[in-house]
FIZA-257082 format. One line per 3 residues: their letters; for each residue y, x, z of N, C-alpha, C. Coordinates in steps of 0.2 Angstrom, whole numbers. Example, Ala and Ser with C-alpha at 12.3 -4.5 7.8 and 13.67 -1.06 7.14 Angstrom:
AS) -28,66,39,-22,62,39,-16,66,39; -11,64,35,-5,68,36,0,64,39
//
This chain:
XXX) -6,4,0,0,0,0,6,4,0; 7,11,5,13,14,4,16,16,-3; 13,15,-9,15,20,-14,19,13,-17
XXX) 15,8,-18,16,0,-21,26,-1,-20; 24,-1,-10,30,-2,-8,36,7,-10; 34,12,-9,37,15,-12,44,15,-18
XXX) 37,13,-24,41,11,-27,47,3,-28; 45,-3,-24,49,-6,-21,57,-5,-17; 56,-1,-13,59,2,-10,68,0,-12
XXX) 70,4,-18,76,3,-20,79,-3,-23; 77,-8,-22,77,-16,-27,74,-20,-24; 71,-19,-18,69,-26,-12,74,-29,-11
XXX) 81,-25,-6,84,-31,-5,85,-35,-12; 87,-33,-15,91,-36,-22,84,-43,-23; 81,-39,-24,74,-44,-28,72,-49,-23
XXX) 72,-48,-17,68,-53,-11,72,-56,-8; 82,-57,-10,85,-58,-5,86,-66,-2; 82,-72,-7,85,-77,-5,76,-78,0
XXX) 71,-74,-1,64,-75,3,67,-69,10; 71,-65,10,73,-62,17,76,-69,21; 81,-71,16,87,-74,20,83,-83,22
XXX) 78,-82,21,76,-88,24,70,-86,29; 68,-82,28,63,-79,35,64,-75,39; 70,-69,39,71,-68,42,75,-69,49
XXX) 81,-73,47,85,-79,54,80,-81,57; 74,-84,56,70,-87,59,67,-84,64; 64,-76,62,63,-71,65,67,-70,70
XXX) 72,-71,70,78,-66,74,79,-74,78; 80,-79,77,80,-82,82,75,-83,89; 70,-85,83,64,-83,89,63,-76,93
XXX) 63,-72,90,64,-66,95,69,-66,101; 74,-68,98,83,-68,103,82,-61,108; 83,-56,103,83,-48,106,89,-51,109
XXX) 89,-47,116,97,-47,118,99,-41,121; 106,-40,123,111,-35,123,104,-30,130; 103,-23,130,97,-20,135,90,-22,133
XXX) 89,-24,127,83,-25,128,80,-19,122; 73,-19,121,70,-12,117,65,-17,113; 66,-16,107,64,-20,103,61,-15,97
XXX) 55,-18,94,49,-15,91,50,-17,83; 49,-16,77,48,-19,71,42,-18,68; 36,-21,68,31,-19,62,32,-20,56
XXX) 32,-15,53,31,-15,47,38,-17,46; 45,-12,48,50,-16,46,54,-16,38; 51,-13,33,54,-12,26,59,-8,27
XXX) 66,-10,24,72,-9,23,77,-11,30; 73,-14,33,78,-14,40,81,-22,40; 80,-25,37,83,-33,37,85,-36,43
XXX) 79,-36,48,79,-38,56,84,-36,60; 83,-27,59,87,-24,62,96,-24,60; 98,-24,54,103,-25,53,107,-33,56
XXX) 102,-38,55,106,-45,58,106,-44,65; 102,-42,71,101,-41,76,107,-38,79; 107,-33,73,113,-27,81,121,-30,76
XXX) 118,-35,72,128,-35,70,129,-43,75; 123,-46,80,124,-51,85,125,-48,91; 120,-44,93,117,-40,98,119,-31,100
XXX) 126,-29,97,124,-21,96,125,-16,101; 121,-20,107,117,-16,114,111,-16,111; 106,-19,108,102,-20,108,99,-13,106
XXX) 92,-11,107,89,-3,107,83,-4,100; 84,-4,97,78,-6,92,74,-1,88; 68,-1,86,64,5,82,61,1,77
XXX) 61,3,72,57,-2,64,54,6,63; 47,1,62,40,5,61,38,5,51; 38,9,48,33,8,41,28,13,39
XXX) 25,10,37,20,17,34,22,21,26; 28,15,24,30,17,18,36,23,20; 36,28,18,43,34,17,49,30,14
XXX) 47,28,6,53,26,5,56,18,7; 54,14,10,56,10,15,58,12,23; 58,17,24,59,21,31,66,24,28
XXX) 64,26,23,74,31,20,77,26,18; 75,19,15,80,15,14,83,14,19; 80,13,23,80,7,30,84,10,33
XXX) 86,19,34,88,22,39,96,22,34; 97,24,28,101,22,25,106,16,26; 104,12,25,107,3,26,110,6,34
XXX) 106,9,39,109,5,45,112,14,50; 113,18,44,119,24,46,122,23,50; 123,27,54,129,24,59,128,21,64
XXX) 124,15,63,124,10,69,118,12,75; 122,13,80,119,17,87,113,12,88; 109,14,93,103,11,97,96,9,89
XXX) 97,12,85,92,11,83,89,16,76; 85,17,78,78,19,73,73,18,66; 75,24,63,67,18,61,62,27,58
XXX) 55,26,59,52,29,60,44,28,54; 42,33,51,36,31,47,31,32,51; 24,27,51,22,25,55,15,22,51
XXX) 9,20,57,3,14,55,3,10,60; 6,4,59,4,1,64,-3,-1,69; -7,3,64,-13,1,69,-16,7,74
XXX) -8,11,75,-10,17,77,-2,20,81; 1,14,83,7,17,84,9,23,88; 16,26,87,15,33,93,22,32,97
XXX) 19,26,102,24,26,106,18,25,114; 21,26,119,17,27,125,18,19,127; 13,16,133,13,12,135,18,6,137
XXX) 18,1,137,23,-2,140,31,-1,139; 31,1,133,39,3,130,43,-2,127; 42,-8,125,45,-13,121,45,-19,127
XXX) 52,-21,125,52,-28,129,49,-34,123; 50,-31,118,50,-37,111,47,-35,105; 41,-37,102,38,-35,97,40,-38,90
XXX) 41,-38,88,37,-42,75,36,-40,74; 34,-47,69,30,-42,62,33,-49,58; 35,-47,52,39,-52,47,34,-51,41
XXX) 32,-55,37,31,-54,31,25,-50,29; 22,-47,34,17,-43,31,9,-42,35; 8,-48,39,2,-48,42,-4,-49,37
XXX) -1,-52,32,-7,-53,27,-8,-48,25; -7,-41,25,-7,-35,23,-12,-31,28; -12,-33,34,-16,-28,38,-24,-27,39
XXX) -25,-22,37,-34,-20,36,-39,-20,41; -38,-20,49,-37,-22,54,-31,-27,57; -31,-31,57,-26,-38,61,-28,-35,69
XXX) -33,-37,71,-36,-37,77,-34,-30,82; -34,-23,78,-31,-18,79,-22,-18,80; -19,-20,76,-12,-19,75,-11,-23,82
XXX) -14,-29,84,-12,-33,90,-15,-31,95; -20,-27,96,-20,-22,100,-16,-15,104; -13,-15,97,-7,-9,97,0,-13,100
XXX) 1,-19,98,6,-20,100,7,-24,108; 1,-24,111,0,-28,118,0,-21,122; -2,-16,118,-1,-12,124,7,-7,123
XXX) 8,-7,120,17,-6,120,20,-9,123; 17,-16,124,24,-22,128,24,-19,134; 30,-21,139,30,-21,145,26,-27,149
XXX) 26,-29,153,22,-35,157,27,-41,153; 25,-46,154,31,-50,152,34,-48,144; 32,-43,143,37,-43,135,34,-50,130
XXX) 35,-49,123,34,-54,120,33,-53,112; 31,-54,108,27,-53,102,28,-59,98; 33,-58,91,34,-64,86,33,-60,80
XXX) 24,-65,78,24,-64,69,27,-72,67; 27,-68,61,32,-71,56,27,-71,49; 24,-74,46,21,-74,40,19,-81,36
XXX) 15,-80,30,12,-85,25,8,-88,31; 7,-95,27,1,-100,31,-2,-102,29; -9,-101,30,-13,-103,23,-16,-113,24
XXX) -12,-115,30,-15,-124,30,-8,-124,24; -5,-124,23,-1,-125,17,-4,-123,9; -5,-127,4,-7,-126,-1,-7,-124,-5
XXX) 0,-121,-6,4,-114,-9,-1,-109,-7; 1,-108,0,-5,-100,1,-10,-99,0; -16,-107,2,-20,-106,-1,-23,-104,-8
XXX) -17,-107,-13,-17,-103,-18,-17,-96,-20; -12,-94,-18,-13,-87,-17,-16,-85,-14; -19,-86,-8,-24,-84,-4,-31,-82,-10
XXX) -32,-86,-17,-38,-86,-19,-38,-80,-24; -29,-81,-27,-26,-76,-34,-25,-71,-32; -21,-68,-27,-19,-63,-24,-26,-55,-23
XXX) -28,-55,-21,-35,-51,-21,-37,-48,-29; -33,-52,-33,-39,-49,-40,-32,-48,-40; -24,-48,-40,-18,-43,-44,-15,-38,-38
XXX) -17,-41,-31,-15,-33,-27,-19,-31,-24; -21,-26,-26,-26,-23,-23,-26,-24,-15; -19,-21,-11,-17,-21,-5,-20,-25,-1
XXX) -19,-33,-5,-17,-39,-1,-25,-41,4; -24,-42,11,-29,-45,15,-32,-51,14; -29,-54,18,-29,-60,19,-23,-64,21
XXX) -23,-71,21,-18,-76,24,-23,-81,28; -18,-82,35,-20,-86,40,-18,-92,41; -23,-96,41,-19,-102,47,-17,-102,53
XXX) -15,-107,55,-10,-106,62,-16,-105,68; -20,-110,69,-26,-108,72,-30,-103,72; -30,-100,63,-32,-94,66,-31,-88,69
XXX) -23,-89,68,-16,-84,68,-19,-83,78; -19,-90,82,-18,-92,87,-27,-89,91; -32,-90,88,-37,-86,89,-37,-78,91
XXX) -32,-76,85,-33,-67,81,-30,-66,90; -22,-68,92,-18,-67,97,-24,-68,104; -26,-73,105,-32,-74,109,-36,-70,111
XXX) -41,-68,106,-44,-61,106,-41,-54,108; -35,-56,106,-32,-46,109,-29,-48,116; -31,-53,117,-26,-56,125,-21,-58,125
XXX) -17,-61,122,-13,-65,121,-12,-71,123; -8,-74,127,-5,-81,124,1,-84,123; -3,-89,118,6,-92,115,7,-96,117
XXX) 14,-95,116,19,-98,120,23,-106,114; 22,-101,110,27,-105,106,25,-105,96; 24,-113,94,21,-111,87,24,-115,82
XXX) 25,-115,75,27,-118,72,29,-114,64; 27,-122,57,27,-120,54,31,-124,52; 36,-119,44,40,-122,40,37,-122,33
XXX) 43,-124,27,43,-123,24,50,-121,18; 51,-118,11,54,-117,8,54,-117,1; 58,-117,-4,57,-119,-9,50,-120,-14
XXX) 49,-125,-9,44,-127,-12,36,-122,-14; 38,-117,-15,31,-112,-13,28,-111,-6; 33,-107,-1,33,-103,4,31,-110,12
XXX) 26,-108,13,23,-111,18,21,-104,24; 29,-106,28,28,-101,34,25,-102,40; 23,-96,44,21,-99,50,25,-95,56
XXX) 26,-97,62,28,-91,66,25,-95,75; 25,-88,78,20,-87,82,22,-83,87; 24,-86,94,26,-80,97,20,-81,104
XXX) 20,-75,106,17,-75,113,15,-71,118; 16,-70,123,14,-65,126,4,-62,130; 9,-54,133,3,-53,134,0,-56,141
XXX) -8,-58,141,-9,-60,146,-9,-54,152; -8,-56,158,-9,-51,165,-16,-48,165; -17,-44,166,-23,-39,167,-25,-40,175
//
């Protein structure tokens, strides 16, 4: 996948901007990073999250994770300047940050990408703090757009995993210890059937 996104890189915002501007806010709601708090991006691209967050929030502490290089140079390009946050090339099913270091996790848009799900949510229950929080944001496949794609997608990207339903979404969390808090699906021009999902980790 890094290479795909590689070349993506310089023409995502431009090409994706009206599928950012409708999932993104959403994200950043849900989330509600606030002013002290340390916030996590999986698999953050070009930085979109981060950019809206610290132009509400610009206390907030933030690090966007990618495995892509050239989404990592974009990302840090776009947000020059703006203190308190990072962004770092990375796996998310391998992160390299110590325990208990994030108040607030996502992942926007690319869960159906992951080769491991079960690991990445792994990875990210043990970076929260006690009480931290975790909001995916992606496709849904009880809507029948995705499942379209769900069928198509595999034989044109190689990359592409899977796409969940909300119960399964809600399962996947389950298994890594999780519970959620809070769920819900929308939709968007007509193709794009979203889900978003937040929850925390359970007490040990």
């Amino acid at each position: 996948m890094p290479a795909q996104y590689d070349a993506w890189a310089t023409v995502y915002d431009l090409f994706w901007a009206r599928y950012v501007n409708k999932t993104i806010p959403v994200l950043q709601r849900v989330a509600d990073v606030t002013a002290g708090e340390r916030g996590l991006d999986l698999a953050c691209g070009t930085g979109p999250f981060e950019w809206r967050v610290l132009d509400e929030e610009p206390d907030a502490t933030l690090v966007g994770v990618d495995l892509s290089p050239a989404m990592v140079e974009r990302a840090r390009a776009k947000l020059d300047g703006r203190p308190g946050v990072r962004f770092e090339q990375a796996d998310v099913h391998d992160l390299p940050f110590g325990d208990n270091a994030f108040d607030v996790a996502v992942c926007a848009n690319t869960f159906h990408y992951f080769t491991h799900p079960e690991q990445v949510l792994t990875e990210a229950r043990r970076v929260l703090r006690p009480g931290g929080r975790l909001v995916v944001l992606d496709w849904c496949r009880d809507v029948w757009t995705c499942r379209v794609m769900d069928a198509v997608l595999p034989h044109l990207d190689p990359a592409y995993q899977y796409c969940y339903t909300l119960d399964e979404m809600r399962a996947l969390l389950a298994e890594a210890d999780f519970s959620t808090h809070r769920q819900f699906r929308y939709r968007f021009d007509l193709i794009w059937g979203m889900m978003v999902v937040e929850a925390v980790p359970n007490r040990s």
